[in-house]
C-alpha positions, 0 to 999 in steps of 0.5 A: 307176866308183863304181857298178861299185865298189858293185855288187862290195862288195854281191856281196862282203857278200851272198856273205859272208851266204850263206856265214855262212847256211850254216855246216856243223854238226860235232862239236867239243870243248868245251875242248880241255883236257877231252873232254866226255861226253854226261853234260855235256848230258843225264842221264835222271832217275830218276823224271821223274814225281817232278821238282818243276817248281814249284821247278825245279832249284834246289829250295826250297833255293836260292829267294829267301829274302825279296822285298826286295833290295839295288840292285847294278846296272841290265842294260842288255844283251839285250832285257829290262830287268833288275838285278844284286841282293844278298839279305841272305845277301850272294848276287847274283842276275840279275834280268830283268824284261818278257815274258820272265820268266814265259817263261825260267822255264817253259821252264827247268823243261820242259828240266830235266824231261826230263834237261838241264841247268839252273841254279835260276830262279824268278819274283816277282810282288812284290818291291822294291829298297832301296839306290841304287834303291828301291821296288817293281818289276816281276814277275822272273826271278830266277837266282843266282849261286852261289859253287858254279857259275861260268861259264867259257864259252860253246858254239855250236849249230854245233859243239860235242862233242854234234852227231849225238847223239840228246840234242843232237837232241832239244834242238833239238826241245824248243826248237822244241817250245816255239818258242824262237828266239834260239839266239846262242851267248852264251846257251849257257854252260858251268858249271864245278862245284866239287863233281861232280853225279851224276859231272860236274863240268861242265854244257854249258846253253842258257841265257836262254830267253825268247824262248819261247813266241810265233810265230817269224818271219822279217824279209826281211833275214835271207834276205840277212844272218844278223844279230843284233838282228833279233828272229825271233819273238814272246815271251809270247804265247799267241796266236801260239803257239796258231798256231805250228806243229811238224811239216810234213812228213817226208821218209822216204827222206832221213830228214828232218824239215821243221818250221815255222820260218823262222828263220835257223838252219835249218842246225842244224834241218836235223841232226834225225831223225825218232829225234830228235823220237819220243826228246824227245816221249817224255819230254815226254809223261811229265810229269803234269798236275800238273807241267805246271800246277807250271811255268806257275805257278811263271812267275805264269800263271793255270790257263786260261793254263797250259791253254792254253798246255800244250794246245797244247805236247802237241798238237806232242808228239802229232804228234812221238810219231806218228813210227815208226823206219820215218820 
């Protein structure tokens, strides 16, 4: 009987799993409040070839004015080590230390370059803490929080007002370009600003960008059980990611795109058009040499590091570009 009981629970779960492995992708507004338009998600730069991907999005103004800072608290959350800090002009700053602070700042910058939306990141090499804790720490993503975007929310990749578009697809492909895998819906977030930026009061972010530029992987549980906290991929490593590849193959009577990932949001990859992948290489493929070289060294990477690393990021945007509308 016990057995019997065992065998009907582990049904039950892995049903449960396939189901949750499956989840449709629709379109779903972001509150029910206020319709969201695409300008939300994505605005084409006026002159890509002009963006400054050294300073990122938040420009010189809004860097750290000096490398010391006062110890809020210590993050004990999500897979890097990081602190909540203050500066001398009283603004708190989210700091994540470990690989996936060169990563998230490099990756940050490359969405930004094309249209989407970000909030300022940058990265010390050298700084300190002075306070409850002191002394001298590791190199860090710095992010602050500004009095004049506030998080209100979060959005899932599954549903959300941009599914189907072709911007919403060409962030998938973007994010797999780079090979980002943790797409939890806690690291999208919803801004509110207090002022309208070029017309929008509202940015819908993929925010926490680290888990980038590695190999994505695929632990044998996951084909049973979507759970968190099974990491699927490497993070800052420039081997792996010189072996991960883009683009399998191409479907061209369904119109579909098989990419080589193996993680566990395929429902979400499985939305993309080979329109998709052509509309986000196209504006990747814009960027200049020296912006390239600007945001891997704005995430403390050596010139043969950011070759290497570019390199291999335009030969995926080559094969993208290869793609006609007949695809």
């Amino acid at each position: 009987m016990r057995t019997v009981t065992l065998r009907s629970s582990l049904l039950v779960c892995t049903l449960a799993a396939v189901v949750a492995c499956s989840r449709p992708v629709r379109v779903a507004e972001g509150t029910p409040e206020k319709p969201a338009s695409l300008a939300e998600l994505w605005q084409e730069p006026a002159d890509p070839a002009t963006r400054d991907l050294f300073h990122g999005p938040g420009g010189k103004q809004h860097a750290p004015p000096s490398d010391t800072f006062e110890f809020v608290a210590e993050d004990t959350t999500g897979h890097s080590p990081g602190f909540d800090v203050k500066d001398a002009r009283g603004i708190e700053w989210s700091v994540k230390t470990g690989p996936e602070a060169q990563t998230e700042v490099v990756a940050s910058r490359l969405l930004w370059a094309i249209g989407f939306h970000q909030p300022p990141t940058y990265y010390l090499e050298k700084w300190s803490l002075t306070g409850a804790r002191t002394g001298v720490q590791e190199p860090g993503r710095f992010r602050p929080d500004l009095p004049t975007m506030k998080v209100v929310g979060d959005w899932p990749w599954h549903e959300n007002p941009f599914v189907g578009s072709r911007e919403f697809g060409g962030l998938i492909v973007a994010n797999l370009i780079i090979a980002q895998w943790d797409w939890k819906t806690s690291n999208n977030k919803i801004y509110q600003l207090d002022e309208p930026v070029n017309g929008v009061s509202r940015w819908f972010v993929v925010r926490d960008l680290g888990a980038s530029l590695g190999k994505v992987t695929y632990p044998t549980i996951l084909k049973w059980f979507r759970l968190r906290g099974f990491g699927q991929g490497t993070r800052n490593d420039l081997a792996d990611f010189e072996q991960q590849g883009f683009i399998r193959s191409i479907d061209r009577e369904r119109g579909e795109v098989e990419f080589d990932y193996r993680g566990i949001y395929q429902d979400v990859i499985g939305t993309v058009t080979p329109d998709h992948v052509r509309w986000a290489c196209e504006r990747l493929s814009r960027l200049t040499d020296a912006q390239w070289r600007d945001a891997f060294r704005a995430a403390g990477y050596s010139d043969a590091e950011g070759t290497r690393f570019t390199t291999k990021i335009k030969e995926k945007i080559a094969q993208g570009l290869q793609l006609t509308a007949a695809d």
